[in-house]
C-alpha positions as CSV (number, residue, x, y, z in Angstrom):
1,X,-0.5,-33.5,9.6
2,X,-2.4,-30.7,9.0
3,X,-0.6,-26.8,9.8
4,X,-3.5,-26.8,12.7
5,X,-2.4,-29.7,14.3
6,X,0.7,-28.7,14.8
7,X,2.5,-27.3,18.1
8,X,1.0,-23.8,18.6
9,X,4.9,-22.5,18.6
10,X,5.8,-24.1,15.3
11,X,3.1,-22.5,13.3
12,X,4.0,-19.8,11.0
13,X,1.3,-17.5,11.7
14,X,1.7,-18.2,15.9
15,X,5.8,-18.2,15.2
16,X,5.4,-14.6,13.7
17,X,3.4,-13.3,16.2
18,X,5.7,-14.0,18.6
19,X,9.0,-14.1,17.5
20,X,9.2,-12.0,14.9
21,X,8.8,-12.7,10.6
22,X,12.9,-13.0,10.4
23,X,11.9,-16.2,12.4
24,X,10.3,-17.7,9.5
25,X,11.9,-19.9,6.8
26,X,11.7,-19.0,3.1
27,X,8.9,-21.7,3.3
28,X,6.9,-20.5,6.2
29,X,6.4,-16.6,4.8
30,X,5.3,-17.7,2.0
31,X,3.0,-20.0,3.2
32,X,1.6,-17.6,5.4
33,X,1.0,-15.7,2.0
34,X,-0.9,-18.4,0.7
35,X,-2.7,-19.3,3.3
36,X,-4.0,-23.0,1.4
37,X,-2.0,-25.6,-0.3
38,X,-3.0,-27.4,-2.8
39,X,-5.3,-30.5,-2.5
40,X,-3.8,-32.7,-0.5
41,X,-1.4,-30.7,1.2
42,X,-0.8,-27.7,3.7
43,X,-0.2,-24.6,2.7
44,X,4.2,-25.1,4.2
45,X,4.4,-27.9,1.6
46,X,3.2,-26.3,-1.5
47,X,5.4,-23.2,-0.8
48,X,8.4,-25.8,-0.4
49,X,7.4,-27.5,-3.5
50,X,7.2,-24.0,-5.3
51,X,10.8,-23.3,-3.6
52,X,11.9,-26.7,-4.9
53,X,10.7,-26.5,-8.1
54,X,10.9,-22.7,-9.1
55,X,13.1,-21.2,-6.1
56,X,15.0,-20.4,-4.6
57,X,13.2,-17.4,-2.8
58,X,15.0,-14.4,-4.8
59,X,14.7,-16.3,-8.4
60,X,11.0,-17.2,-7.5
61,X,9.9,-13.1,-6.6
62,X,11.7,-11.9,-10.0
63,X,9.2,-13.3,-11.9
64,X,6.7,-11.5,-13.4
65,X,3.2,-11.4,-12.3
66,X,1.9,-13.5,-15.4
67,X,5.0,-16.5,-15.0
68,X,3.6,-16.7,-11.5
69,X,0.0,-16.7,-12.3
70,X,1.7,-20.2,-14.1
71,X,2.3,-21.5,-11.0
72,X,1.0,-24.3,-9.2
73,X,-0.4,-23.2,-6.1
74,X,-0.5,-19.7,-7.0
75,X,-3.0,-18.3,-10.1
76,X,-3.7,-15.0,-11.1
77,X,-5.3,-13.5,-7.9
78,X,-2.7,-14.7,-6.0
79,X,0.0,-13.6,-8.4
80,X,-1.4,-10.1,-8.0
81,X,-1.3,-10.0,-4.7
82,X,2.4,-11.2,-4.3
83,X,3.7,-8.5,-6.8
84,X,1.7,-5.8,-5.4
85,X,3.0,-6.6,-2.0
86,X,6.6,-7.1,-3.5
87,X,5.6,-3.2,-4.7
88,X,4.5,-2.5,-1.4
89,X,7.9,-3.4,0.1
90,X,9.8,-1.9,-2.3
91,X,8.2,1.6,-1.7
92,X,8.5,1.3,2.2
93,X,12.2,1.2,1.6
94,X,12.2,3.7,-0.2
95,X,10.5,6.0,1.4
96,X,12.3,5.5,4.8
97,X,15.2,7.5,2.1
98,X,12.5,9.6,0.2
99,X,11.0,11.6,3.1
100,X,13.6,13.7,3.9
101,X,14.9,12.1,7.2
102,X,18.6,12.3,8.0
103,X,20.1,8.4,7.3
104,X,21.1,7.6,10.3
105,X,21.4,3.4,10.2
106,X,23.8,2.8,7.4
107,X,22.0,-0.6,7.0
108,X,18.6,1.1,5.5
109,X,20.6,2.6,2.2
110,X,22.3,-1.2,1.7
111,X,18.7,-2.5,2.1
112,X,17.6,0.4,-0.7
113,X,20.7,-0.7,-3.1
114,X,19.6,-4.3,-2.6
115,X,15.5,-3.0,-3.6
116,X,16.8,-1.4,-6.8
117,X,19.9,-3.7,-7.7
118,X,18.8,-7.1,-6.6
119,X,16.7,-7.8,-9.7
120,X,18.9,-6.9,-12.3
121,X,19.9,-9.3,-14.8
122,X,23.7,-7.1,-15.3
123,X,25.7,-5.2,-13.4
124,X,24.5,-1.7,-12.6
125,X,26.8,0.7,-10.1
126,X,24.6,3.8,-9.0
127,X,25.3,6.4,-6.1
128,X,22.9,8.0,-3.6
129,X,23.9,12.0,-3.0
130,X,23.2,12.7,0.8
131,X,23.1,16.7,1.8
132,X,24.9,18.0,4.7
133,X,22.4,16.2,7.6
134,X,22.6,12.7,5.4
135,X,18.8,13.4,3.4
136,X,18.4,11.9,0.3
137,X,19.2,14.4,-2.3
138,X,18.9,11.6,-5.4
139,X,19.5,8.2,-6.2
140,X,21.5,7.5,-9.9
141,X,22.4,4.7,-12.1
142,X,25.3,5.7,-13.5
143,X,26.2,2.6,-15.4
144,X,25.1,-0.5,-16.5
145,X,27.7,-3.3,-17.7
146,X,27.4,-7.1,-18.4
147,X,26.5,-9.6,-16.2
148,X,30.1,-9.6,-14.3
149,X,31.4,-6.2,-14.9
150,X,30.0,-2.4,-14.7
151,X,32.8,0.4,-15.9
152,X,32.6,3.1,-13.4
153,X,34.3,7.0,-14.1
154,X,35.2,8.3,-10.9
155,X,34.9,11.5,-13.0
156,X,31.0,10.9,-13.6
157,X,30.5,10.4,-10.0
158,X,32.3,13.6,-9.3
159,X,30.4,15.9,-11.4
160,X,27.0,14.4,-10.2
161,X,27.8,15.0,-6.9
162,X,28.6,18.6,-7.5
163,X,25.2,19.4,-9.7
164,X,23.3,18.2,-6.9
165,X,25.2,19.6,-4.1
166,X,25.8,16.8,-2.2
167,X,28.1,16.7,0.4
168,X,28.9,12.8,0.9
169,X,27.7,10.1,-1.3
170,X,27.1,6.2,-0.8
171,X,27.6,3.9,-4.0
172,X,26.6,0.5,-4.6
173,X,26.9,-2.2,-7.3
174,X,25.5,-5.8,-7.9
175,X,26.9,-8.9,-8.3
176,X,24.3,-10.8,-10.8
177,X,25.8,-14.6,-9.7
178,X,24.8,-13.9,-6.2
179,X,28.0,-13.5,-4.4
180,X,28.3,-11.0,-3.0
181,X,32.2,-10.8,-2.1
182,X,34.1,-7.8,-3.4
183,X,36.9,-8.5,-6.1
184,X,39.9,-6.6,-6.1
185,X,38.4,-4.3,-8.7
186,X,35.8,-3.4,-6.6
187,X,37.9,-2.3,-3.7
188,X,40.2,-0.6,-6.3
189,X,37.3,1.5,-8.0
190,X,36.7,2.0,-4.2
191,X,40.1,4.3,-3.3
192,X,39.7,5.8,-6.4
193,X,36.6,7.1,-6.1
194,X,37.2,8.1,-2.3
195,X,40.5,10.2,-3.5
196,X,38.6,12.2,-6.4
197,X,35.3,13.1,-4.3
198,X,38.0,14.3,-1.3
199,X,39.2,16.6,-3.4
200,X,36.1,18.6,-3.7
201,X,35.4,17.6,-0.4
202,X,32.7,15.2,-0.8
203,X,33.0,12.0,1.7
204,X,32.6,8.6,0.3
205,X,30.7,6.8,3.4
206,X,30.1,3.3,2.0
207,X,30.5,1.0,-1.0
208,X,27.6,-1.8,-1.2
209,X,27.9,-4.7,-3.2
210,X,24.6,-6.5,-3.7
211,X,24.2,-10.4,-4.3
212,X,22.3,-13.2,-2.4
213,X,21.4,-12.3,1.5
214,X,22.4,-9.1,3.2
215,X,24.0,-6.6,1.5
216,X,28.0,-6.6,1.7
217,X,29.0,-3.0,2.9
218,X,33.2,-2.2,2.1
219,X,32.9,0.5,4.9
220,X,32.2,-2.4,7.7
221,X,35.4,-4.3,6.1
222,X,37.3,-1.5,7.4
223,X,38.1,-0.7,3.6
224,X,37.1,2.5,3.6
């Protein structure tokens, strides 16, 4: 049955209107996106068959734009258009952090951690330096590891904090396997790098660690 022909409420362009796009499967943005299937079929069951076959969702969007020109389904114009409005959503984040407006929903910097970490192939730990109302002052990669592990100098963190005048900081890491679960190691690093910023009186607000689906924040654990 054709996407027309369905209920009104269960399309994913009707569904979005009025219930929101965190209604939507995996399946139904992306359709939306497409806006066709291929012959033969609607545009929800090509974007599951592109799930199925080259999904899931997060493995699918870190390709480059010429593996998904590849595609079936896709092709270069559409290709384009998906990594420029990857780009697109990228930048929003970022600027929601960029424009110089106090943070004030700790959710929006694990959302930024997840925009720059997410993609990486190895474990990267980096710290964003907040002055005195919580503005972005900078965002920093301070290491980059292997695939399981990123070595991390309280030290480092310390003296960046201090050249950029920051009065608290937020770190974050990622987990490249997806899970997002803190190991002991990360709740270790965690203390130790909420001791050594107290002493120069910098406040370690939250620890993020990013893998599959929402970012994991240590803070809401009640581990910091």
């Amino acid at each position: 049955m054709h996407i027309r022909h369905w209920p009104a409420a269960e399309r994913p362009r009707e569904k979005l209107l009025t219930r929101g796009a965190s209604a939507l499967s995996d399946a139904e943005l992306l359709a939306i996106f497409l806006g066709s299937g291929l012959r033969g079929r609607d545009a929800v069951q090509t974007a599951r068959e592109l799930l199925q076959g080259h999904g899931p969702l997060r493995a699918l969007l870190e390709r480059s734009p010429a593996a998904l020109a590849g595609l079936p389904g896709l092709g270069p114009a559409r290709a384009c258009q998906l990594s420029a409005a990857l780009e697109l959503g990228q930048r929003h984040l970022a600027a929601a952090l960029e424009r110089g407006q106090a943070l004030t929903d700790p959710a929006a910097a694990g959302r930024y951690f997840a925009q720059r970490l997410r993609h990486r192939r190895c474990e990267v730990f980096a710290v964003l330096f907040l002055d005195t109302r919580h503005r972005a002052l900078a965002f920093e990669e301070l290491s980059t590891g292997t695939v399981d592990s990123a070595e991390v100098h309280p030290r480092e963190v310390v003296r960046k904090a201090l050249g950029h005048n920051a009065v608290a900081v937020i770190v974050g890491h990622n987990h490249p396997s997806g899970n997002p679960e803190p190991s002991a190691a990360d709740r270790a690093i965690t203390e130790r790098l909420r001791q050594a910023l107290a002493l120069v009186d910098i406040r370690l607000l939250d620890h993020f660690v990013i893998g599959d689906g929402p970012p994991l924040s240590l803070a809401a654990r009640g581990w910091l």
